[in-house]
N, C-alpha and C positions, 0 to 999 in steps of 0.2 A: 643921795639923789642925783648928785652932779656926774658922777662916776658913772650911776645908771645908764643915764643919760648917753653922756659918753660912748659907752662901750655899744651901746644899741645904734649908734651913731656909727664910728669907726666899722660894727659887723653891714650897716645896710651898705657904706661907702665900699666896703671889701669888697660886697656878691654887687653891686654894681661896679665895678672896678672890671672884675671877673667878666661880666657880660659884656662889658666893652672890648676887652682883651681879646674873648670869642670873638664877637661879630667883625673884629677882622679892621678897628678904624682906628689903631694905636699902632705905634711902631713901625710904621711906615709901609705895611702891609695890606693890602686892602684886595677883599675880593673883585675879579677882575666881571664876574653878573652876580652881584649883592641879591638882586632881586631875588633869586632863586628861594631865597633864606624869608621868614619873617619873625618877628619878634612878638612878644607874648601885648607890648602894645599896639601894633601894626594888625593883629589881629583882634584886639578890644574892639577896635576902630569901626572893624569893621565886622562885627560878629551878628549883627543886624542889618546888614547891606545884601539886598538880592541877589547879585551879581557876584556874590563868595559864597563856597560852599565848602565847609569845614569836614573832614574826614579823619573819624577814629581809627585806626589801624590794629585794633588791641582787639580782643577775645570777645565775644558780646556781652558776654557774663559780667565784664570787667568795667565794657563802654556804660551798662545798667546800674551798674556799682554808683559811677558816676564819670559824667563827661565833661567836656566844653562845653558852655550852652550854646545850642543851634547843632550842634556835632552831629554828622548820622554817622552810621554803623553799615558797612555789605553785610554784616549778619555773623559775620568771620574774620578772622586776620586778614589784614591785607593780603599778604603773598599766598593766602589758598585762594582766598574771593578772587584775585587775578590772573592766578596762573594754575594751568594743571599738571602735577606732579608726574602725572603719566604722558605728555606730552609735550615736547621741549621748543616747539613751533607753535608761534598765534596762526595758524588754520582759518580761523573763521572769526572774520570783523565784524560777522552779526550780532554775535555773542557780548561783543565789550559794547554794539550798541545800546542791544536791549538793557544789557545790566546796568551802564551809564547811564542811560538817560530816565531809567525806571527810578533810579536813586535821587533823579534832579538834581546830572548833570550834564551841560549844553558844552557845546564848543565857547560859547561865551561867558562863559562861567571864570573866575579864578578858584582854584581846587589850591586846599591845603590840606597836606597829611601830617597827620601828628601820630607821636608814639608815647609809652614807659616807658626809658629805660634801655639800655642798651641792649635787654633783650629782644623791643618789638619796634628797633630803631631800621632795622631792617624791611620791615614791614612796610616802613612811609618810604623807606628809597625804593624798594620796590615800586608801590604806588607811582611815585614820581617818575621812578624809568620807564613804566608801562606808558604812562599817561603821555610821553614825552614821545617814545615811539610812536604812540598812536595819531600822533601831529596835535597835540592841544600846546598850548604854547603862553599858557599861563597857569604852570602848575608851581607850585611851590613845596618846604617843607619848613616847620614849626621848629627854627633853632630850640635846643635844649627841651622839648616836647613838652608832655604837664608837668617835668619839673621847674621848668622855665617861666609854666603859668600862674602854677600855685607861688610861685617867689615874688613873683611880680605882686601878691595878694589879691589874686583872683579865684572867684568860686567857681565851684562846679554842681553839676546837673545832673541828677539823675529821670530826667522826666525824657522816654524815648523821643526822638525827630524822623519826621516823613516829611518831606521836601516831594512838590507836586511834579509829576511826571512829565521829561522836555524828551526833547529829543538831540542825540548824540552822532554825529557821522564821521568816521575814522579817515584817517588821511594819513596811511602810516606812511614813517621818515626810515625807508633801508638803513640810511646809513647808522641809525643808533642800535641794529642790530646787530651782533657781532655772529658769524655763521662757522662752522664746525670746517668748510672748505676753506673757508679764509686762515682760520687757524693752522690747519696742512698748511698749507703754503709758507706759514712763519717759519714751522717747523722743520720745513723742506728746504729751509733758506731762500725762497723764491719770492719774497716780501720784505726785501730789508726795508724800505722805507715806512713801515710799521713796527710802533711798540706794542709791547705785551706785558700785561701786569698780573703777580699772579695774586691775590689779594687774601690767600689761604696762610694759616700757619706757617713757620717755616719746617714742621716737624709734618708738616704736609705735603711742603713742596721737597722735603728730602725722599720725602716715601716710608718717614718712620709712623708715621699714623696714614694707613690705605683706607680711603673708602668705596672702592672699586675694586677691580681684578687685581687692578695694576697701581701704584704708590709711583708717586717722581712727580716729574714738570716738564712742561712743553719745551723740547726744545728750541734754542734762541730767546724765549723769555726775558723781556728786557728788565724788571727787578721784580723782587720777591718781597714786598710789605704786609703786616697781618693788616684787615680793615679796622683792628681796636688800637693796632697801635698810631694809627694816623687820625686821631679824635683828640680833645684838648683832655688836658691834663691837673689831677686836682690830690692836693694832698691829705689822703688818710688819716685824720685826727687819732686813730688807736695808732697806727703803725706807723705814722709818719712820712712813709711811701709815697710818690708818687703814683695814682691809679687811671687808667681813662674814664671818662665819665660824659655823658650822651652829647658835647655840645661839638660843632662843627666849628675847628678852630683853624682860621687862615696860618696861622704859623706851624702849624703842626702839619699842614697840607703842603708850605712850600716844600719843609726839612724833606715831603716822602715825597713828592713829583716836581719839585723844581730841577733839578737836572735832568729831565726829560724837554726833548722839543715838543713844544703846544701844534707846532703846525703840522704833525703829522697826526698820519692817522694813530690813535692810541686806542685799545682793547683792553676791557680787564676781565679775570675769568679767578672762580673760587672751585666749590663743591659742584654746588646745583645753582650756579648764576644770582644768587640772593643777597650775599657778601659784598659782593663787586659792583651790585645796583647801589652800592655807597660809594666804592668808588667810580665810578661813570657820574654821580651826585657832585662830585670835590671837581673830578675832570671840568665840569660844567660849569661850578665855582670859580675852578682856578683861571677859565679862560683857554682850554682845550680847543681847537676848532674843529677835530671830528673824532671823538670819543665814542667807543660803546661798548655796551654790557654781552660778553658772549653766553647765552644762557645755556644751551647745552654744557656749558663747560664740564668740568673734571669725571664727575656721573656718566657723561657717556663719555668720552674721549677714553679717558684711565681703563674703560670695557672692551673697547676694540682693540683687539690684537694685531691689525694691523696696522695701525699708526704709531709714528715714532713716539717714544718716551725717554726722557732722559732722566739718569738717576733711577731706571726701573725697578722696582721692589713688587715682589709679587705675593698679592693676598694670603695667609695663612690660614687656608681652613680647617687643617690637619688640628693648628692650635683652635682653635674655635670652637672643633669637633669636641674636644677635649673638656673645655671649657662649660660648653651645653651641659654632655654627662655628667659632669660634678653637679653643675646646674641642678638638673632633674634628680638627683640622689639626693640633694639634698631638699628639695621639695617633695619627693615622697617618703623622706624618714622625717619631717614637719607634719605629712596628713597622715602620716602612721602614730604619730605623737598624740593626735587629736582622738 
């Protein structure tokens, strides 16, 4: 019994150990805007307070499954609910009014995004750089998301939330925009006193995995980090491995942007801008003073032919072509089988 005891003891001390070590208040490390982050009891607190309004980021199917209680849903993942794929410019601040404030959210609101998983972790940075562009200034994001919740032994919800309809008026902040002309300029060298981070794989930024015309990296780019490997770090009980795992860990953020100066201007760019709204989240963290997300990133830039690329590797449709055929041969000797 004593042993039981014990080892239930020793395991809760560990995963609170661990969440100390995340949030950044051991080792002499501390985040330089804590607030940005909140914890699964910071958010207990206040899971019944008017003035916070809690945001699923996950799939709706998923939010129904079951949520935080009080949690509403856009109906969708974060980063479709917010952004449109076909268009790389917010156009129109009517748009984030209406859907904002129909959801029962105010400029006076505190907004927290929450995710699964490192798969829909992206999702809540999104939410939070949208939110943050669009001048709200109390937005947050759910360190270690429901797995952070359900640890802390809290339940969840499946009974939907509609939150009564306020009103929302945008005040966007340029500078957390990062623009497709500003990027030229790094590239042109005509911006040294801007960094550039390029937040994609490194088999991205070489050009061996192209998802555009064009494969490589902006020239001048000040370092190349993937966004999984600057997350905290947890080790693999089969494999024994070190793996990333969804929590926002201050030491793991200095190791990738400490030798960067804070006081410049700093950009980060991935695929389709989605990757790098985590890091613009760490930038914000770390104590950045003028950080932002370029969203057009790699998707259009890597397409224009006429902008510099460095490292350029050029799409292979020839292999692709190739590819399909086998494809479709082998799906019509499958419905010829049938």
């Amino acid at each position: 019994m004593k042993q039981r005891i014990s080892l239930r003891y020793l395991t809760t001390v560990s995963f609170s150990l661990c969440l100390v070590l995340w949030s950044g208040t051991t080792l002499g490390a501390k985040w330089a805007n804590p607030e940005l982050l909140v914890d699964a009891n910071t958010l207990k607190k206040n899971i019944n307070n008017a003035e916070w309004v809690t945001v699923d980021c996950r799939d709706l199917k998923d939010y129904i499954k079951g949520h935080i209680p009080g949690a509403i849903s856009f109906g969708k993942r974060c980063k479709k609910a917010l952004r449109d794929a076909t268009s790389r410019v917010f156009r129109n601040p009517d748009r984030y009014e209406k859907l904002l404030g129909k959801v029962g959210i105010s400029n006076d609101k505190h907004v927290v995004f929450y995710y699964d998983g490192i798969k829909t972790l992206t999702d809540a940075t999104v939410g939070f750089w949208v939110m943050e562009y669009l001048g709200h200034d109390k937005v947050h994001v759910l360190n270690g998301g429901l797995d952070a919740w359900r640890k802390a032994g809290n339940r969840l919800d499946n009974k939907p939330v509609k939150k009564a309809a306020t009103t929302f008026k945008v005040h966007m902040v340029a500078q957390r925009y990062g623009n497709t002309d500003e990027i030229l300029g790094i590239a042109q060298g005509s911006r040294n006193n801007t960094q550039l981070i390029d937040s994609r794989s490194a088999k991205e930024h070489k050009g061996a995995d192209i998802r555009a015309i064009r494969g490589g990296f902006v020239p001048n780019t000040t370092i190349n980090i993937s966004h999984i490997k600057t997350l905290a770090k947890q080790k693999n009980p089969k494999t024994g491995k070190l793996e990333a795992v969804a929590y926002f860990d201050v030491a793991e953020v200095e190791k990738a942007f400490g030798g960067l100066d804070k006081n410049k201007r700093t950009l980060a760019y991935c695929q389709t801008g989605t990757r790098s709204t985590m890091t613009y989240l760490q930038l914000r963290l770390a104590g950045f003073k003028n950080p932002a997300n370029w969203d057009e990133s790699w998707r259009v830039y890597g397409s224009q032919l006429e902008y510099p690329v460095a490292g350029e590797q050029w799409f292979n449709f020839a292999s692709v072509n190739k590819k399909l055929k086998k494809l479709e041969k082998k799906v019509a000797s499958l419905e010829k089988a049938k």
